[in-house]
SEDRENGU-600419 format. One record per residue (C-alpha): residue number from 0; residue in three letters; chain; y, z, x. Coordinates in nm, 2 decimals, decimal comma. Each point is the difference from the previous one (the first is absolute). Example, Ala and Ser with C-alpha at 12.3 -4.5 7.8 and 13.67 -1.06 7.14 Angstrom:
<koltis>
+-----+------+------+--------+--------+--------+
| pos | code | unit |     c2 |     c3 |     c1 |
+-----+------+------+--------+--------+--------+
|   0 |  ALA |    A |  -0,45 |   0,78 |   1,23 |
|   1 |  SER |    A |   0,34 |  -0,07 |   0,14 |
+-----+------+------+--------+--------+--------+
</koltis>
This chain:
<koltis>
+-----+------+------+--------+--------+--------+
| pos | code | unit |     c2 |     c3 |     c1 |
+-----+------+------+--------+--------+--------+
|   0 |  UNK |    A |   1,85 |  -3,87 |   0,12 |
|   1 |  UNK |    A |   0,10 |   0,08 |  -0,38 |
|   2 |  UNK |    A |  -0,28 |  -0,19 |  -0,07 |
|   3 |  UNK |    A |  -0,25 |   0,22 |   0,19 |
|   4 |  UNK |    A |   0,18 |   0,35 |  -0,15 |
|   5 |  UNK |    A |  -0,06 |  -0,09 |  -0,35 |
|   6 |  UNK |    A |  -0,38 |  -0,09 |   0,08 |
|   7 |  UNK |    A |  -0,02 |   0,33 |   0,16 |
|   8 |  UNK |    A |   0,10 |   0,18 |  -0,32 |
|   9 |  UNK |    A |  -0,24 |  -0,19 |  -0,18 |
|  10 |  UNK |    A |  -0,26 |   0,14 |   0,21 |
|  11 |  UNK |    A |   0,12 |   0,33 |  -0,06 |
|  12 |  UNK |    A |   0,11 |   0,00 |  -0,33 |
|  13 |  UNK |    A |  -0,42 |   0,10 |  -0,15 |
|  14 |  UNK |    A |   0,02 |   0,34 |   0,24 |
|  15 |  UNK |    A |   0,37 |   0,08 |  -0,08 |
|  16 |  UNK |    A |  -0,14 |  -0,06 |  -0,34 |
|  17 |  UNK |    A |  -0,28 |   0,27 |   0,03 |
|  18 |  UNK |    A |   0,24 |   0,22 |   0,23 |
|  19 |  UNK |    A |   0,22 |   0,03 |  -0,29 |
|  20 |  UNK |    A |  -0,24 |   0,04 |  -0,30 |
|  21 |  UNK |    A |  -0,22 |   0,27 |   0,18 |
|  22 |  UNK |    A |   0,23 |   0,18 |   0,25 |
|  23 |  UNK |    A |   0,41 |  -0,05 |  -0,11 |
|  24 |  UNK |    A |  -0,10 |  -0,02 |  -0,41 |
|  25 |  UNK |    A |  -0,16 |   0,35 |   0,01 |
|  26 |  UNK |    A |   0,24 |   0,13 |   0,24 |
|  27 |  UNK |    A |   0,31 |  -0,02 |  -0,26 |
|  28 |  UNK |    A |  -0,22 |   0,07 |  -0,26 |
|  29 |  UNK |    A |  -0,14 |   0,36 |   0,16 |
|  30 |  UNK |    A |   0,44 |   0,04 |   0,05 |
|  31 |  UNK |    A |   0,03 |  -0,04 |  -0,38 |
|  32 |  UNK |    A |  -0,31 |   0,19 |  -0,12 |
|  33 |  UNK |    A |   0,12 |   0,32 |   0,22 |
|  34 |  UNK |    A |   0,32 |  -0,05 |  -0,14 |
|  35 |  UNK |    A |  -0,12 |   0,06 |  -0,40 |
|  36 |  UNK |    A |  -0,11 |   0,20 |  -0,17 |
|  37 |  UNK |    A |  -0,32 |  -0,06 |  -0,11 |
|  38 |  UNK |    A |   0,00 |  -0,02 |  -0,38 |
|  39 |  UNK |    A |   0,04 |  -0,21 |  -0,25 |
|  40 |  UNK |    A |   0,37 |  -0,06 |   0,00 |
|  41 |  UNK |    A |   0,00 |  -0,04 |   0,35 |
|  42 |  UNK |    A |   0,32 |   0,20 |   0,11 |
|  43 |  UNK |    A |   0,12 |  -0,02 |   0,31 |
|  44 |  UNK |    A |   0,03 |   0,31 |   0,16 |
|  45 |  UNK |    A |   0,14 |  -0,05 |   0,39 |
|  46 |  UNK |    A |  -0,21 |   0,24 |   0,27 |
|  47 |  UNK |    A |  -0,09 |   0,24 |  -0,27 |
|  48 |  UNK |    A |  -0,35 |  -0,11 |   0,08 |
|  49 |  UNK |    A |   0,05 |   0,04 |   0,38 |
|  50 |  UNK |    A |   0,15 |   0,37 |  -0,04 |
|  51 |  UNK |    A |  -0,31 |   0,07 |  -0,24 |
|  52 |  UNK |    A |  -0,26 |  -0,16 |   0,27 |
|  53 |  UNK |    A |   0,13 |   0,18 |   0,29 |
|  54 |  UNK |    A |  -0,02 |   0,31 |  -0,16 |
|  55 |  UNK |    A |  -0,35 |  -0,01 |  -0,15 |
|  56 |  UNK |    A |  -0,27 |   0,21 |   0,25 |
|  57 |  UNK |    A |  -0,23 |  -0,24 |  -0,02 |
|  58 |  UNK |    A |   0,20 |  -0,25 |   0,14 |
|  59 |  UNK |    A |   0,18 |   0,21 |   0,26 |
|  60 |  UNK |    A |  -0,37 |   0,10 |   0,08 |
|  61 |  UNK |    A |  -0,16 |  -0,37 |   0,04 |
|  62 |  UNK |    A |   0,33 |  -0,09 |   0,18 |
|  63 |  UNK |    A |  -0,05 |   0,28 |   0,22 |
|  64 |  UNK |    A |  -0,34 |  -0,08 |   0,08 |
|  65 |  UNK |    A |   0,01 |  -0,32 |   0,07 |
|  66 |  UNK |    A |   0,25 |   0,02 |   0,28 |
|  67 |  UNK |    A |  -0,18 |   0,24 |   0,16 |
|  68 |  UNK |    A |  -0,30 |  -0,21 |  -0,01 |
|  69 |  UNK |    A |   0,20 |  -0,30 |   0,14 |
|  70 |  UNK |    A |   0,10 |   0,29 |   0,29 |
|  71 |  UNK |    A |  -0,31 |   0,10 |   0,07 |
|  72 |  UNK |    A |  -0,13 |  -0,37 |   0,00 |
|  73 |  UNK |    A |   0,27 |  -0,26 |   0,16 |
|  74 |  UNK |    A |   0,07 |   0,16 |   0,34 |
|  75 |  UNK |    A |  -0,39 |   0,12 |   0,04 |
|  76 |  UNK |    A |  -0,10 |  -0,44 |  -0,06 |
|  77 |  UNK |    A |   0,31 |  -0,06 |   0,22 |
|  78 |  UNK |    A |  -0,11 |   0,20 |   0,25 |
|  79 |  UNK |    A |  -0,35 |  -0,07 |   0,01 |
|  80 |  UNK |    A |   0,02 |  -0,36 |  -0,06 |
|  81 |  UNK |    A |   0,27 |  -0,07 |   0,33 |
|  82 |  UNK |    A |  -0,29 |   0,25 |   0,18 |
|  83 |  UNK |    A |  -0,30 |  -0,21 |  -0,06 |
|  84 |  UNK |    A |   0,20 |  -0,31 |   0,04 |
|  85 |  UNK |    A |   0,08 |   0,12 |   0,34 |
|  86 |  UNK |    A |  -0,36 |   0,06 |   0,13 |
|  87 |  UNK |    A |  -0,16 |  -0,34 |  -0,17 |
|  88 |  UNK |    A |   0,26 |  -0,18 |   0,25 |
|  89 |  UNK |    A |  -0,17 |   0,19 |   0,28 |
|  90 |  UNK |    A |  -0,35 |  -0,19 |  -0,14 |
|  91 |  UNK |    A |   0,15 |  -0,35 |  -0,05 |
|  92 |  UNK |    A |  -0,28 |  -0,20 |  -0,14 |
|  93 |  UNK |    A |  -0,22 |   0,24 |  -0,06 |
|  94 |  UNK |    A |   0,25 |   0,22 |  -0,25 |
|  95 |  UNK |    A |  -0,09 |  -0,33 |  -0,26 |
|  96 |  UNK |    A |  -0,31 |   0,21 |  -0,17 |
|  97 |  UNK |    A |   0,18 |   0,32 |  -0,02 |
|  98 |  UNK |    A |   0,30 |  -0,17 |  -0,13 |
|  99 |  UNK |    A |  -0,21 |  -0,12 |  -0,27 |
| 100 |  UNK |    A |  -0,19 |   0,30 |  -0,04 |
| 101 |  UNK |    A |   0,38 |   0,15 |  -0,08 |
| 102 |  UNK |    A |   0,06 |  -0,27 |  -0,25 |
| 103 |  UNK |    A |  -0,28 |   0,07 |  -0,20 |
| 104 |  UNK |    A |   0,12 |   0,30 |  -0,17 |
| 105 |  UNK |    A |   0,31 |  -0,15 |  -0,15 |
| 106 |  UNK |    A |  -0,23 |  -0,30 |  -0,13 |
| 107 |  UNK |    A |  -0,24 |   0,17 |  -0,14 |
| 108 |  UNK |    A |   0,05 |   0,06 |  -0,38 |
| 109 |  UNK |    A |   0,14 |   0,36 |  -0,07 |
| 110 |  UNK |    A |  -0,23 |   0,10 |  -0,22 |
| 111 |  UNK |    A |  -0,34 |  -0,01 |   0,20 |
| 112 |  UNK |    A |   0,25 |   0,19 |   0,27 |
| 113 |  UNK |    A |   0,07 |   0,28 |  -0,24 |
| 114 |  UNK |    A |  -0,39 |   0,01 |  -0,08 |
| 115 |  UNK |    A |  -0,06 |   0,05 |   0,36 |
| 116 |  UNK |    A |   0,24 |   0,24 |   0,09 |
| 117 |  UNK |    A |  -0,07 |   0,20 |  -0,29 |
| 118 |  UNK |    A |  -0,38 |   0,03 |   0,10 |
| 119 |  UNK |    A |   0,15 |   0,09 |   0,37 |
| 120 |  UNK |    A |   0,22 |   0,26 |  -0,14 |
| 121 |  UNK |    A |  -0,29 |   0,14 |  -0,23 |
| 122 |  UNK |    A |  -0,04 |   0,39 |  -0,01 |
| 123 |  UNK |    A |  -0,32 |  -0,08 |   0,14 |
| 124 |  UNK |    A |   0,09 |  -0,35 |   0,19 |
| 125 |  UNK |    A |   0,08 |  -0,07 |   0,39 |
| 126 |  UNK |    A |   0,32 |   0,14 |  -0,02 |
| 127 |  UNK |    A |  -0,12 |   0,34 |  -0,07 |
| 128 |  UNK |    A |  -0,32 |  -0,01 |   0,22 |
| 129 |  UNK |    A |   0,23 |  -0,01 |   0,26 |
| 130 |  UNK |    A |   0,19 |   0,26 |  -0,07 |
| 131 |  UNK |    A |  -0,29 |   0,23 |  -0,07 |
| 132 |  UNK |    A |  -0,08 |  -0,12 |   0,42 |
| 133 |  UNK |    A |   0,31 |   0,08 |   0,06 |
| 134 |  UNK |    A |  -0,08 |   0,41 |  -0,11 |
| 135 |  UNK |    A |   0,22 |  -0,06 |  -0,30 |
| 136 |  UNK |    A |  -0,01 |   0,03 |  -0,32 |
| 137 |  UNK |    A |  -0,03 |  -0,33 |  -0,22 |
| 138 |  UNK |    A |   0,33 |  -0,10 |  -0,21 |
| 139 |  UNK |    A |   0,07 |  -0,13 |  -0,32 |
| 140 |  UNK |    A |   0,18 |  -0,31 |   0,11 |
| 141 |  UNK |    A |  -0,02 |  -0,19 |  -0,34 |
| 142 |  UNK |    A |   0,16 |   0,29 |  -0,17 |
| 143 |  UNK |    A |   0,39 |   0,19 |  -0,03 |
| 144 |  UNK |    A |   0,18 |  -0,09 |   0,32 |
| 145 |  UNK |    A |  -0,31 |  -0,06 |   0,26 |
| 146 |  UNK |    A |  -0,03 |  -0,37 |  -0,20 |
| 147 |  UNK |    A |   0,35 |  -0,10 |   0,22 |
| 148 |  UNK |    A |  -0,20 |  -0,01 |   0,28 |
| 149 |  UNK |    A |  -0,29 |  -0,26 |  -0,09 |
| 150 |  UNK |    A |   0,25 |  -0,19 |  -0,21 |
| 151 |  UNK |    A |   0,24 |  -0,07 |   0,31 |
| 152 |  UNK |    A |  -0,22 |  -0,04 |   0,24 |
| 153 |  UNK |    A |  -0,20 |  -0,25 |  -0,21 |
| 154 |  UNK |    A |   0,39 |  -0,15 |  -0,01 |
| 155 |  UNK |    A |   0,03 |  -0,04 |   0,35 |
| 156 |  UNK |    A |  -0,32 |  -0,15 |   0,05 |
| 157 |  UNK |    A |   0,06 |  -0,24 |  -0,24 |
| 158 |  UNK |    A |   0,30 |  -0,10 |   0,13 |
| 159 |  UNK |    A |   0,05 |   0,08 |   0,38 |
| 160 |  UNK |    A |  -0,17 |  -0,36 |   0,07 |
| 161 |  UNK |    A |   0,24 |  -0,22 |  -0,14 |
| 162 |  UNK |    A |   0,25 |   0,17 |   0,22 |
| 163 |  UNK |    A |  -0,21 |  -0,07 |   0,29 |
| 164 |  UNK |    A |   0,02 |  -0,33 |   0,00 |
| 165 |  UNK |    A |   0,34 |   0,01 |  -0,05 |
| 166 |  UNK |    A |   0,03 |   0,21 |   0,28 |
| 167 |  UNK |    A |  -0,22 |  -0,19 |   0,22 |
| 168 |  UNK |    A |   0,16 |  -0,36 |  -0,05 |
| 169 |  UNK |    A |   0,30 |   0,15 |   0,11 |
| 170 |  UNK |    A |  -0,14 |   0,16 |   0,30 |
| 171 |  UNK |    A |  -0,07 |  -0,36 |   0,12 |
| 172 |  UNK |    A |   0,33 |  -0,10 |   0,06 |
| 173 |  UNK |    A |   0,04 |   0,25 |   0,27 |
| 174 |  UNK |    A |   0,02 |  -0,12 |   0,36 |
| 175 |  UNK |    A |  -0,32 |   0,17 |   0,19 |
| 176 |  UNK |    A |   0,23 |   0,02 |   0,32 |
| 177 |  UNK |    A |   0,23 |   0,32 |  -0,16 |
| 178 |  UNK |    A |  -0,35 |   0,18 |  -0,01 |
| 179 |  UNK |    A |  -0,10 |  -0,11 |   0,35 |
| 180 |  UNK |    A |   0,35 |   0,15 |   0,13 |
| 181 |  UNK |    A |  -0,08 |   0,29 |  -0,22 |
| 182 |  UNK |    A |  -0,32 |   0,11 |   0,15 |
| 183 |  UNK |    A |   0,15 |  -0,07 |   0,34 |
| 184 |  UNK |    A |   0,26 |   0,24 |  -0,05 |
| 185 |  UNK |    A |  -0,31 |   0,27 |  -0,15 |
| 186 |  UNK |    A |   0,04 |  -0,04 |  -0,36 |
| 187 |  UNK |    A |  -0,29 |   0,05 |  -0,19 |
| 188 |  UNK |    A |  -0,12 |  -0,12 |  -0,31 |
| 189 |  UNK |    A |   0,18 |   0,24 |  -0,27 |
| 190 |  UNK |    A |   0,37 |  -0,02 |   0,23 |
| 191 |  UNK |    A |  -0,07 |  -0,42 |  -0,06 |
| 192 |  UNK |    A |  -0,10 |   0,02 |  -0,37 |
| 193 |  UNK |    A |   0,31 |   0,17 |  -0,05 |
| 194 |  UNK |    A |   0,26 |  -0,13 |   0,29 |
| 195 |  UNK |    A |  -0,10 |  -0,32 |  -0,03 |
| 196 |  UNK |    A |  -0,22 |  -0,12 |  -0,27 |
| 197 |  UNK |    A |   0,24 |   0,16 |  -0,30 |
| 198 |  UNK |    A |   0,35 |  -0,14 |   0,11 |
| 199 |  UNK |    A |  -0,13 |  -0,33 |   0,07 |
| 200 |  UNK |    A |  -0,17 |  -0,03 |  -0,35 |
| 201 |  UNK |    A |   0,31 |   0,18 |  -0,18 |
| 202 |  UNK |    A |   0,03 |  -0,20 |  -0,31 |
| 203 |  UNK |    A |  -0,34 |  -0,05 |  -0,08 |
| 204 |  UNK |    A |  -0,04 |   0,38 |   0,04 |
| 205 |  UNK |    A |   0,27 |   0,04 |  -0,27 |
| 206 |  UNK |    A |  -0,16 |  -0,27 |  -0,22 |
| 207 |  UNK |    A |  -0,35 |   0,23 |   0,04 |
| 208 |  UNK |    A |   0,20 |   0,33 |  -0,05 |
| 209 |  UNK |    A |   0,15 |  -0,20 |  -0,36 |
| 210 |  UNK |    A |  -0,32 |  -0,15 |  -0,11 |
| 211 |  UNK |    A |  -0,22 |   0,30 |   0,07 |
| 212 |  UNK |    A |   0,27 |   0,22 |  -0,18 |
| 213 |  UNK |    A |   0,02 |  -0,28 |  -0,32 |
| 214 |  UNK |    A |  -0,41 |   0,00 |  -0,03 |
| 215 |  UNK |    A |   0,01 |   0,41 |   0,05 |
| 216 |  UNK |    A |   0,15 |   0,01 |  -0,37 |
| 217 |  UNK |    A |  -0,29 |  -0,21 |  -0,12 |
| 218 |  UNK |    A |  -0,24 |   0,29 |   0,09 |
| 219 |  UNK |    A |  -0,01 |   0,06 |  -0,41 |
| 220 |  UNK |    A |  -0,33 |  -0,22 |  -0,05 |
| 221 |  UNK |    A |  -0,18 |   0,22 |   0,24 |
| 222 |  UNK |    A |   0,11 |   0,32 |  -0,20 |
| 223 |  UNK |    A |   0,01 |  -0,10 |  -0,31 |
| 224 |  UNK |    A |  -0,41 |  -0,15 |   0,03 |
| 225 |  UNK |    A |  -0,05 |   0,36 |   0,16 |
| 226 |  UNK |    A |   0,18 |   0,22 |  -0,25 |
| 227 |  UNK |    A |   0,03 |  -0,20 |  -0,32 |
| 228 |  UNK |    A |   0,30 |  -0,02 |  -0,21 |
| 229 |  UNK |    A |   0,14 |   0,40 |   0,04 |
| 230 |  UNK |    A |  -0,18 |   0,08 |   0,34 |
| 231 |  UNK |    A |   0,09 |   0,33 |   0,18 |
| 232 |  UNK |    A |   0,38 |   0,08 |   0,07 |
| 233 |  UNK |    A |  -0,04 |  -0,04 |   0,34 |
| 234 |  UNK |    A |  -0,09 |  -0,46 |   0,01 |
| 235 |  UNK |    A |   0,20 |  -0,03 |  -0,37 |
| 236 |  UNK |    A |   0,24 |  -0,29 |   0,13 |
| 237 |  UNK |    A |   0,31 |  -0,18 |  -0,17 |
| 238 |  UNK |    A |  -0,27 |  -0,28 |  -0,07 |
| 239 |  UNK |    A |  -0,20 |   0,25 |  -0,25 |
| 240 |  UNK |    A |   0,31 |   0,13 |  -0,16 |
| 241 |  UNK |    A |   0,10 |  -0,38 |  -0,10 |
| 242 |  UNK |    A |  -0,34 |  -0,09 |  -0,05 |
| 243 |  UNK |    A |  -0,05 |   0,27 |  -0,26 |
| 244 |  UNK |    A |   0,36 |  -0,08 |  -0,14 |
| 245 |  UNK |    A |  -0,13 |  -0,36 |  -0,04 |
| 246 |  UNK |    A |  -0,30 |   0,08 |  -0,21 |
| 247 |  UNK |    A |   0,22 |   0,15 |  -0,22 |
| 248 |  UNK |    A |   0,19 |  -0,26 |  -0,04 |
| 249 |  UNK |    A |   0,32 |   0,18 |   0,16 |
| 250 |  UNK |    A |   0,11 |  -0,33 |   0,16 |
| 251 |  UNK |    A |   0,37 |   0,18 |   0,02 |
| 252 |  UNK |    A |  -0,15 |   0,28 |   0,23 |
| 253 |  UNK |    A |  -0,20 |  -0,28 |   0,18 |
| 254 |  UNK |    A |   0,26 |  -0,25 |   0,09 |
| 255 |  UNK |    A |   0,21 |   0,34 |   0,11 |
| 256 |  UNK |    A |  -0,23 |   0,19 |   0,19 |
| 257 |  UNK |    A |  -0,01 |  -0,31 |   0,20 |
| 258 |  UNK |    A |   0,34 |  -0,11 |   0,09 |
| 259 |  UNK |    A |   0,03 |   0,37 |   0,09 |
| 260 |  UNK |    A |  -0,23 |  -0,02 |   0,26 |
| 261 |  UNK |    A |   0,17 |  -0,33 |   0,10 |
| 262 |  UNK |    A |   0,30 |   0,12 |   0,01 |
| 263 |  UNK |    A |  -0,14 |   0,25 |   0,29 |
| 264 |  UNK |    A |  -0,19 |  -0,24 |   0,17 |
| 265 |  UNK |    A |   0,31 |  -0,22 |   0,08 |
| 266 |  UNK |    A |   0,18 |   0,27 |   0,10 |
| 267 |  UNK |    A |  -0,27 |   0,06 |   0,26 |
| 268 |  UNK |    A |  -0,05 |  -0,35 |   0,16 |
| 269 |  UNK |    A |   0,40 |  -0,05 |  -0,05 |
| 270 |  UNK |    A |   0,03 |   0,32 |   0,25 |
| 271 |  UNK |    A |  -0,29 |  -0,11 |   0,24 |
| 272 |  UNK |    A |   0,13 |  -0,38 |   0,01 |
| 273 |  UNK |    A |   0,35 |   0,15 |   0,09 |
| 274 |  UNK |    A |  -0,16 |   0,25 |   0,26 |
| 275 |  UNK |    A |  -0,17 |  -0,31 |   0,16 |
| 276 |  UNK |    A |   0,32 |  -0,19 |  -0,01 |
| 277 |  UNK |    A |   0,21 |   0,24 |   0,15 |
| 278 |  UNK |    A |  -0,30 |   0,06 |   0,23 |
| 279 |  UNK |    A |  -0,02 |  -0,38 |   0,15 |
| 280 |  UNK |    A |   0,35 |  -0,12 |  -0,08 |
| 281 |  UNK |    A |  -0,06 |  -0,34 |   0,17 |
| 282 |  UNK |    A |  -0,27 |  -0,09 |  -0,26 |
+-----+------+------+--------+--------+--------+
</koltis>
């Protein structure tokens, strides 16, 4: 048994290697480069960088921007994705094309993506052709705070179909017989999604919820393709301030501006993990 251990850690020891030359190594290093002070000496100077971070505008406005971007995207992929899951049950084998058809967004590279959205959300593209049908007046949407709308909903299509599947291999492991004694008693479909389907498939609906909410921070590639380096107020993110602060070589404002916003995103999965525990105490 020893014997078998110590060949096991051999096997593991070339990706505990790379785990701790690309993920722990810069880890302690961002600690200590938010800790100095940036010049030549090389003082120490405690959270005197945090206190300056927090209270630059720039900052506070990425920060700000970001999580309401993750608000606006997270519950709407959640939502959607345990939806759609629910009626490509209903088709069995023939939900296979559209599942794919649903993947194909979050394969496809997110450049040509942004090339085709931006053509749909045109002054003069689809978008606004439809509006004008509509009897309304067409809209600026890659400009001032209209360019939310294309950029999240480009977001969620993007990302909505890996959730699917998650969704959906979850939704095979319930029993078909709680839906037949459902519509026997007169449930309908939306009283089953949500009666049934949901509590069954609890934890993998919290592992959506935290994925979807994780990837809804990485919505900075979208904007940042859209509106450059200093786009409008409205889709600057935390990514663009430390992105900027980067190409300045600002590594001190950098290395903060990111454990900041860590700091606030384990605060936020350490009070949804103890809502969930406290919510299924057997588990």
């Amino acid at each position: 048994m020893f014997h078998r251990k110590k060949i096991v850690w051999l096997l593991l020891l070339p990706g505990l290697l790379g785990l701790m030359t690309f993920y722990v190594v810069p880890l302690v290093g961002g600690v200590y480069f938010s800790l100095m002070d940036g010049t030549f000496a090389n003082n120490f100077v405690g959270l005197a960088n945090y206190q300056r971070v927090s209270q630059n505008p720039m900052f506070q406005l990425g920060l700000k921007n970001t999580w309401e971007l993750s608000l606006l995207c997270a519950p709407a992929i959640w939502l959607m994705a345990f939806m759609l899951a629910a009626m490509l049950k209903i088709l069995k084998q023939r939900s296979i094309p559209f599942r794919n058809v649903l993947l194909l967004p979050y394969l496809m590279p997110t450049s040509a993506m942004l090339l085709i959205w931006t053509l749909m959300f045109d002054y003069g593209g689809v978008i606004n052709r439809l509006v004008v049908q509509l009897g309304y007046e067409r809209v600026l949407w890659l400009e001032e705070a209209a360019l939310r709308v294309p950029i999240v909903l480009m977001y969620i299509w993007k990302n909505v179909g890996f959730s699917v599947v998650l969704f959906a291999s979850a939704l095979e492991a319930v029993h078909p017989s709680l839906y037949e004694y459902a519509s026997l008693e007169g449930a309908g479909w939306w009283r089953q999604a949500f009666r049934i389907t949901l509590p069954q498939i609890l934890p993998t609906a919290f592992l959506v919820f935290v994925l979807a909410w994780v990837n809804a921070f990485k919505i900075f590639k979208e904007a940042y393709f859209i509106g450059g380096d200093y786009p409008t107020p409205q889709i600057y993110t935390l990514q663009h301030f430390m992105n900027n602060k980067f190409a300045k070589l600002e590594y001190q404002d950098v290395t903060t501006a990111a454990y900041l916003f860590a700091i606030g995103v384990m605060v936020l999965f350490a009070m949804m993990y103890a809502s969930k525990a406290v919510r299924s105490p057997n588990t």
